[in-house]
N, C-alpha and C positions, 0 to 999 in steps of 0.2 A: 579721298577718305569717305564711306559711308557711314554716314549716320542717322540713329533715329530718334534718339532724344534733345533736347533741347539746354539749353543754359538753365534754365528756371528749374526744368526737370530733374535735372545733371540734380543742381542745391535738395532740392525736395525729398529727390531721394537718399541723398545723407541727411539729412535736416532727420527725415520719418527712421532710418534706421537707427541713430543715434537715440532719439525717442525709444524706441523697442527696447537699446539696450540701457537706457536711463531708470525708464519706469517699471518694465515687465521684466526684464533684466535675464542671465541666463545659468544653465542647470551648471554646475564641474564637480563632479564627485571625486574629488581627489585636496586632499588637507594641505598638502602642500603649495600646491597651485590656488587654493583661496588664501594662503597666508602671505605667499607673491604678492598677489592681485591686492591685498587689503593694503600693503607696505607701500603699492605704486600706486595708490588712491585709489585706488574700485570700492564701494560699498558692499560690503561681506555680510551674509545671512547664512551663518554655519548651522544651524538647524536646520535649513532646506537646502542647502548646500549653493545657494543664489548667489551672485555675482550682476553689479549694477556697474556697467561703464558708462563714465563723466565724456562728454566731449575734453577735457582736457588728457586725457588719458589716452585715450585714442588718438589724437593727433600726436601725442610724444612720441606713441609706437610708431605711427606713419613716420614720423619724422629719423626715427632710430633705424629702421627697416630699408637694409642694401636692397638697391634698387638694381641693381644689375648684376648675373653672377654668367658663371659657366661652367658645364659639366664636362667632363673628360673621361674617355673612355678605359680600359684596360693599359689600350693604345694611346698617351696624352696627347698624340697629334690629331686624333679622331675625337673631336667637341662639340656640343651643343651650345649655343650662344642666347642668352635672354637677354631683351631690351638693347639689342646692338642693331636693330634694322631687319633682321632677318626671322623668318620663321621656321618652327620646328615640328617633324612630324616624329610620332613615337607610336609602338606598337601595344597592344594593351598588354597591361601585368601579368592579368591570370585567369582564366574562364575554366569554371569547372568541369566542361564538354569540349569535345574537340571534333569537327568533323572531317573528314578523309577527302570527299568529292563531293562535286556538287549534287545536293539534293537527299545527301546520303542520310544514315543516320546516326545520330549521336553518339558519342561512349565517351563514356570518364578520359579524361586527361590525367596524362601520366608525365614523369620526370621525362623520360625518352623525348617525347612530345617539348619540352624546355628545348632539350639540347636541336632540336630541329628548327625552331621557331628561331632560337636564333643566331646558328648557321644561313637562316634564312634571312634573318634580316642583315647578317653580317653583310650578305651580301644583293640585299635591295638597295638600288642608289639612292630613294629619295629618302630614305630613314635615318634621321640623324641619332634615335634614341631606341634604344631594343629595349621589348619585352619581354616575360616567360611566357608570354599568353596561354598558358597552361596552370591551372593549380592543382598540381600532382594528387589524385585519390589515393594511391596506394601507401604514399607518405603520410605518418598522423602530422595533425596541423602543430602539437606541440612544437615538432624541430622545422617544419616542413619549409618554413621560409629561408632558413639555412641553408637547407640542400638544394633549393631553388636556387638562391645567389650565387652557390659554389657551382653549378651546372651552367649557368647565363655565366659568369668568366671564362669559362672552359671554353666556348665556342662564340663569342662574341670580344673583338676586341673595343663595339661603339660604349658609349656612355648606356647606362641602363636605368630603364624604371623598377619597379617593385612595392608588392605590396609589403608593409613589414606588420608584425602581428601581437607583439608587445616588449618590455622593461626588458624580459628574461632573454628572450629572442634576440632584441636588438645589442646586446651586449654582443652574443658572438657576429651578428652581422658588421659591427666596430671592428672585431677579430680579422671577420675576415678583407676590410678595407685597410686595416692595418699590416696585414702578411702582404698584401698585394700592392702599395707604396712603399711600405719598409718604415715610417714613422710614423706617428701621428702630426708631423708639423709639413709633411707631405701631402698627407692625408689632406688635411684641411688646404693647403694652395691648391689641392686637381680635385677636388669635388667627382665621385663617381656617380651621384644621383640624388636624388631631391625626395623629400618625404610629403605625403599628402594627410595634411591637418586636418579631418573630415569630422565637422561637427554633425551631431545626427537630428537633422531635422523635424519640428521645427526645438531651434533657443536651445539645444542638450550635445554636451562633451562625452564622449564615453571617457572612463578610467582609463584603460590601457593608451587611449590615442594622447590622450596629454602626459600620462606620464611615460610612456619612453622616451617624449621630448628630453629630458633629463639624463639621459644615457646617449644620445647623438649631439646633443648641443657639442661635442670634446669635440666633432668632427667638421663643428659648424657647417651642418649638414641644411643646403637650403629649404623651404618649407612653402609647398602649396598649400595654400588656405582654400578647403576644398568641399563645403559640404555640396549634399545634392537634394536641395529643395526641389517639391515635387508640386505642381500647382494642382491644386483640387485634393491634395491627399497628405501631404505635411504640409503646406503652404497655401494663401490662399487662393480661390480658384478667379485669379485675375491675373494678369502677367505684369501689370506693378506692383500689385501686395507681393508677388512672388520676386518680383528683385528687389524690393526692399529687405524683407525676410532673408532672403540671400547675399544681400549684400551686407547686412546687419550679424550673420555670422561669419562671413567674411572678416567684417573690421574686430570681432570680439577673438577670432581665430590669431589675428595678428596681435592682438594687445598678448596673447596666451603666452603666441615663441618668442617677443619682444621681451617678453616679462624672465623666462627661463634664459635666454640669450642675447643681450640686444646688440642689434646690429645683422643680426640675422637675416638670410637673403632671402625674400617672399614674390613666392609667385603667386597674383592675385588668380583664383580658378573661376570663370564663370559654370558652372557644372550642376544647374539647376534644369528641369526639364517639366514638360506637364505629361497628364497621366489621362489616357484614352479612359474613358466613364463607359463607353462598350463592352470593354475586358479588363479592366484596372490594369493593364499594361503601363509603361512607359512609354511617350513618345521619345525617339532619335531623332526623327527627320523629318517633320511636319514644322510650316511654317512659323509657328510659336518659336520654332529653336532658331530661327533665323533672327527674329525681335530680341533673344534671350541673348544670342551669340554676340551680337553688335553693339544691342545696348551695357550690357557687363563689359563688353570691351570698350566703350566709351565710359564707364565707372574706374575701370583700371588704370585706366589710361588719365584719369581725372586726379588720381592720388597718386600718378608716377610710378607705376607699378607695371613688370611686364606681364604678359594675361595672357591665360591659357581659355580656353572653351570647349565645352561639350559641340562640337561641329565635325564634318568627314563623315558624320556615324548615318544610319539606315535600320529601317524596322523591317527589309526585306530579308529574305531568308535564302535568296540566292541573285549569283551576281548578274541583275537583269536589267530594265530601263527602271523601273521602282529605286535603285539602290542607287543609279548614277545621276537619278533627278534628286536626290536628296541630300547622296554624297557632294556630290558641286554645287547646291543653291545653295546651304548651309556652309561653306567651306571655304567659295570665295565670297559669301557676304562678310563673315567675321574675317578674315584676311586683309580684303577691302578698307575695316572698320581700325585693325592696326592689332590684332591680336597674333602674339610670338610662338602659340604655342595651341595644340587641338585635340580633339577627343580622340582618345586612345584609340588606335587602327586594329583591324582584323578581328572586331566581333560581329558573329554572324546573327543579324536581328537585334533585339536588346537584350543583349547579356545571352542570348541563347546555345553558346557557342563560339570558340574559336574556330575561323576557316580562313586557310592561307592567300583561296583565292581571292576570297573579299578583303585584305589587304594588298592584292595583285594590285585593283581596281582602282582601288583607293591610294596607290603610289601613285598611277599611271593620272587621278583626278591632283593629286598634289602638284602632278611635274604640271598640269594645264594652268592650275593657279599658279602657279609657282611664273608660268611667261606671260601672262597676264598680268602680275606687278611687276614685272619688268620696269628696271629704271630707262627711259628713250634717251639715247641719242639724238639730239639735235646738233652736234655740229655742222659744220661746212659742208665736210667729207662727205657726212652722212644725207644730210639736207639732197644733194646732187643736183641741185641746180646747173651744172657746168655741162653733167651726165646729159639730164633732160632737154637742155640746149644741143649737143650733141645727136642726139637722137633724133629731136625733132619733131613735127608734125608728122601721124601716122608711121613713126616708125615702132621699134620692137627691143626692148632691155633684155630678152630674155637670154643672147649673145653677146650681155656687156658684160666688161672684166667686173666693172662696180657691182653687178648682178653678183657674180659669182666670189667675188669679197666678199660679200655682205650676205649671202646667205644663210650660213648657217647662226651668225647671230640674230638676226633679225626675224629666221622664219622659225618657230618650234615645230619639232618634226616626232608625231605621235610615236608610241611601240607597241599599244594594242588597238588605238580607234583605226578602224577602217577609211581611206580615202580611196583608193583603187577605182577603176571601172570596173562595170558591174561584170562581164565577162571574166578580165582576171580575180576579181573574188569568187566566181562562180568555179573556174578552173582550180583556183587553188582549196577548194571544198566546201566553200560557203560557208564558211565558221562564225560560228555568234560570239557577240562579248564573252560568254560563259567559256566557249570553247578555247579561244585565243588565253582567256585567263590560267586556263588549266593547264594549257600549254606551258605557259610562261614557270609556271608555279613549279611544274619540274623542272624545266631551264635551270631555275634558281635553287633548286635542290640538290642540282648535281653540281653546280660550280664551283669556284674556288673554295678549297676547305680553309678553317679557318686558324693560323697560326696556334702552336699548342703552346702553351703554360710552361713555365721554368717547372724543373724537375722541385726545385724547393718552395718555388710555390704550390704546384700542385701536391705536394704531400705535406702543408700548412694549412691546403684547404680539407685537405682529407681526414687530418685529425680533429681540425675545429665541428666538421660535422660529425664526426664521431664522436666528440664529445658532445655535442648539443642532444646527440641520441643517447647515447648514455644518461645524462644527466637531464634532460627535459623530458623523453618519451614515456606515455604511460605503461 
């Protein structure tokens, strides 16, 4: 297990967040969630709309708070698992850019662009969770998260992310989780996807994000506690005042959906980042995010929670050594650290764009961690003592049957890093990561399509977004 914080530290920094949200306390513009809050002991300031959480209050939530859930796809056989040992990759929600090739240039993201992404990821193996990674321009955003869900069904049968966009919204999004299990007591036993609780840093709730909690609670829809404290720029410019702060909206995010639903399933989010003072950009991938990655997954993991993190991601803008030193130092530290779950895949730079092939790269860095925690074999068998007797002084395994058992579990066997000699990589064209990526990216384009939709679902989803445009679009 890697770690970098300590026991004293671990206390400290609950001790300090709890403080924040004792005395400074935090923003929720919404009447109904301070009248919660006031009923399960929070101190209420309805004039500034403040909310002060008790260490007693807090730990009821932690304690209320399913600590393990799983999501289930279209397909209920095809599932996401949290907090059962294993880790998850998922592709991001929605980018308002899409790029075509490497290097190329930008254009708006379209629905089309959904239904490709994930066809695509239906069919990448290390993706256990699909995205839209597209946030469709030509659809207004009033319905647009609709037609988004109803396009990610269509061509994905995995579990899906999503971002959702308020009260009014999420009503049909219920609709359409509901058309596509056939109850709601279905619904709720297959989980199709998890909601991200993002407080807006620093200490402030937006309206919409806590109140559609109230219209998904029927679906006991699990809930990432997810703000993105920014160190130097919502947060302070230290990387403990910034897990503290993060982690302080964090435990205020869980009192929230504990308070609307309790028993609700939470995914704790490390998803804090700092911000280059060069260009007020965001960092992805500089070593801050390695400290943020591991240490919030040791805060996660302190309060029994399984934990996601902003890690996998890159500030490079194409798929080159920049992207794969950042992608894997970040990736397998918080993996290392015991983190289930990681920063949304396939955006090109920060937020600059969706690109397919920088989710190629980024499977191809998942499957390397992925045999790197590998659980060992140490029996007998494996041990081969008997072998190695056999063998002998100066002899050669590479014609023994144990050799050729054990192969393929023992050795991970890359599908874009190069091992070749230099000749047959030169014959076969000399192709660079970019290249081999781009390859791969059509492969996966053209593959297996992906199962279609029951005729009566598919004309349940049709109406539900037809009604969402009728009735929400301006």
């Amino acid at each position: 297990i890697c770690s970098i914080l300590n026991e004293t530290q671990i206390k400290k920094i609950h001790e300090s967040s709890v403080y924040l949200l004792e005395r400074i306390g935090v923003v929720i513009p919404h009447e109904e969630m301070l009248n919660r809050l006031e009923e399960a002991g929070a101190h209420v300031d309805r004039k500034r709309q403040m909310v002060y959480f008790n260490e007693e209050l807090i730990q009821d939530s932690l304690a209320k708070a399913e600590k393990k859930f799983v999501l289930f796809g279209r397909d209920i056989s095809r599932t996401a698992t949290y907090a059962y040992g294993n880790r998850n990759f998922s592709s991001i929600s929605g980018e308002g850019y899409w790029i075509d090739r490497p290097g190329g240039e930008r254009r708006f993201a379209s629905l089309a662009d959904v239904a490709t992404a994930c066809k695509f990821g239906e069919n990448l193996d290390g993706l256990s969770v699909v995205g839209a990674m597209s946030d469709p321009f030509e659809i207004p955003v009033e319905y647009r998260c609709v037609a988004v869900l109803a396009e990610m069904l269509r061509n994905t049968t995995k579990p899906v992310t999503h971002w959702f966009h308020n009260r009014k919204t999420a009503t049909y999004l219920v609709e359409i989780i509901l058309a596509l299990r056939g109850n709601q007591k279905i619904a709720q036993q297959y989980p199709l996807l998890a909601y991200s609780l993002e407080p807006i840093s620093p200490l402030r709730f937006p309206f919409d994000g806590v109140d559609l909690l109230f219209e998904i609670a029927k679906l006991k829809i699990p809930i990432g506690a997810a703000p993105m404290a920014q160190m130097g720029a919502t947060a302070p410019m230290s990387i403990a005042g910034t897990i503290i702060q993060q982690n302080a909206e964090i435990l205020a995010a869980i009192c929230v959906a504990q308070t609307v639903h309790p028993g609700t399933p939470i995914l704790y989010c490390g998803t804090c980042h700092a911000i280059d003072m060069r260009t007020t950009q965001m960092i992805f991938g500089g070593p801050e995010q390695v400290i943020f990655g591991v240490a919030l997954t040791q805060m996660g993991r302190h309060y029994g929670l399984p934990v996601s993190v902003n890690v996998g991601l890159t500030d490079s803008k194409r798929v080159d050594a920049q992207a794969g030193l950042e992608i894997g130092m970040t990736l397998l530290t918080a993996a290392a650290a015991g983190a289930c779950a990681f920063g949304l895949q396939g955006i090109c730079g920060v937020d600059q764009a969706a690109f397919l092939d920088m989710l190629v790269l980024q499977n191809e860095i998942a499957s390397y961690v992925e045999s790197a925690m590998r659980q060992l074999d140490f029996s007998d068998e494996a041990l081969g003592l008997d072998v190695i007797e056999r063998v002998g002084p100066g002899g050669t395994f590479i014609d023994n049957e144990h050799t050729a058992k054990h192969l393929r579990k023992e050795l991970w066997m890359p599908r874009l890093l190069d091992r070749d000699f230099s000749d047959t990589w030169r014959n076969a064209g000399a192709k660079s990561m970019e290249e081999r990526c781009a390859e791969r990216r059509e492969q996966l384009l053209n593959a297996h399509p992906t199962p279609p939709l029951s005729s009566d679902i598919e004309r349940s989803l049709n109406d539900i977004v037809k009604s969402a445009k009728r009735n929400l679009a301006p």
